[in-house]
N, C-alpha and C positions, 0 to 999 in steps of 0.2 A: 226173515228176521226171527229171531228168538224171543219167545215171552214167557217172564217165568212168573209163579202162580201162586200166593202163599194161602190165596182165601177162598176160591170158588173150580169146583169141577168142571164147570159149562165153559167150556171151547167157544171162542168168536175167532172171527178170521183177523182182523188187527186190531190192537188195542188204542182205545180214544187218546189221541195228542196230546192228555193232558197227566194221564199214568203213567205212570214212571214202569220201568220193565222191573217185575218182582209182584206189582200188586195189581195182575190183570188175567183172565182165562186164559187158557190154551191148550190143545193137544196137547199134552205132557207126552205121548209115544213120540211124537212127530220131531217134540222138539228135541226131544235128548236123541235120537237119531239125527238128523240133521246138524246139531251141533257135533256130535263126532265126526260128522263128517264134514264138516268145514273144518275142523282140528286135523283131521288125519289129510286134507286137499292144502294146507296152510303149511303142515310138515314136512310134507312130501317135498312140497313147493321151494321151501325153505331146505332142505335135504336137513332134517333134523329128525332125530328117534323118536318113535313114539311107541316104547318100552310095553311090554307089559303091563308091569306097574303103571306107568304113567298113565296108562289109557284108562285101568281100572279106575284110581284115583278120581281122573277125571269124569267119570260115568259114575261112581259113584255122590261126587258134587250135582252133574246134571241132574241123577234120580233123585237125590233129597230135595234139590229145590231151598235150601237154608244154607248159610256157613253154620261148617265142619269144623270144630278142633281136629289137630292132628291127632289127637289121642281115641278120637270118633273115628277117624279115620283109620285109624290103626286097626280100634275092631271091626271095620266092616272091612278091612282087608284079609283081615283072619278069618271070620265069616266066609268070606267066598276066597280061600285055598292059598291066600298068600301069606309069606313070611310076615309076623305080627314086630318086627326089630323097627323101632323111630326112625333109622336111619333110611328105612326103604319108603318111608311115608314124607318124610323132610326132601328128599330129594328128590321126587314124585312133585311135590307140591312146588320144590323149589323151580325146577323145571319149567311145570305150568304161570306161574306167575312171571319169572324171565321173559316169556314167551307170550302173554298175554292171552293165555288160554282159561285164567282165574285170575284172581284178586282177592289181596289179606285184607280182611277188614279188620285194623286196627282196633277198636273199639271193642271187638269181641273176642281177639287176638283165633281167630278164625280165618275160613277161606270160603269164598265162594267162588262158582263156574263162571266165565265171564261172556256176558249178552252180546256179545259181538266180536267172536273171535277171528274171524278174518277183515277185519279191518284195526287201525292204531287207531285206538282214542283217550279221551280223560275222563272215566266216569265219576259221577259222583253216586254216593248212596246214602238211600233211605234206609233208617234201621232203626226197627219198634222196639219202643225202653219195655214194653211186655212182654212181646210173646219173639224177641230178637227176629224177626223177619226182616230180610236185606231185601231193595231194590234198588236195581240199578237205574239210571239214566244217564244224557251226558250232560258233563257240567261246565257247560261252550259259554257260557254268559263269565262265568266268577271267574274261568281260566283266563278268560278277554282282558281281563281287568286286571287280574294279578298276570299277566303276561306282560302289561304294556309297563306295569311297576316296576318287577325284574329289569324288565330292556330297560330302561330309562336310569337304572342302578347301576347296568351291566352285568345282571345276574342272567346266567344262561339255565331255567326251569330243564331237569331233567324229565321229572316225573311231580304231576299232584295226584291227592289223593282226598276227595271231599265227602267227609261223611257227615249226615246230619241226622237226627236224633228225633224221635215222636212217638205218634201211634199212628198205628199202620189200619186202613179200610174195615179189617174184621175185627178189630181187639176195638175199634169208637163203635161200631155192631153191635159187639155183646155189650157193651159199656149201656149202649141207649135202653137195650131187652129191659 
């Protein structure tokens, strides 16, 4: 599994059951290696391209560990040697989210990497009104709920998308100093 890390250097081996993936330690080498390569075993899998671009895209979501505007993105593509044009960043992104290699958080009209890209699921996210740290988790209880709604409507749920709003482990930290 993948854990991603907005507050603390110190690597544990799995995060406590009760953290959400976004606000817990980790090897940060281990895991942005690792998630590419579940991205690139998922593609292949799939026989689907995993571009240049797309891959930088995505390696560069893994290394920040935050969502990305596109326009962030744009410069860290130009940064490391790629064409800086919207259009090569949009469809880079648009790609990864199709494909569930990331996720637009809405709220921030951003992207982040997604915590579990070789498996389909419904994540939901944490996302600190301070310092905008996204965590993911999955959000298997509220989908349960609004799933049995829809059916009962006959509404056929393509995609949710649940984000909730706070402060995030180290921004209540510096709050208590």
């Amino acid at each position: 599994m993948i854990y991603y890390n907005m507050t603390s250097p110190k690597p544990i081996k799995t995060p406590p059951k009760s953290q959400p993936l976004g606000f817990v330690s980790h090897d940060h080498g281990a895991c942005v290696s690792q998630a590419l390569a579940a991205v690139e075993k998922a593609c292949a899998d799939r026989e689907l391209r995993l571009t240049p671009p797309r891959r930088k895209v995505l390696e560069l979501l893994l290394r920040e560990h935050r969502a990305l505007g596109a326009y962030a993105i744009l410069d860290l593509l130009r940064d490391a040697g790629f064409k800086s044009q919207p259009p090569v960043a949009y469809r880079a992104l648009d790609f990864l989210v199709e494909h569930g290699f990331a996720h637009k958080i809405e709220r921030l009209n951003a992207f982040v990497a997604c915590a579990h890209p070789d498996i389909h699921h419904s994540p939901g996210f944490l996302i600190c009104r301070l310092c905008d740290a996204v965590g993911e988790t999955q959000s298997g209880s509220a989908d349960a709920g609004l799933g049995a709604t829809a059916a009962a409507s006959g509404f056929e749920i393509e995609r949710t998308t649940i984000e909730v709003e706070g402060i995030c482990p180290a921004c209540q930290a510096k709050a208590i100093k």
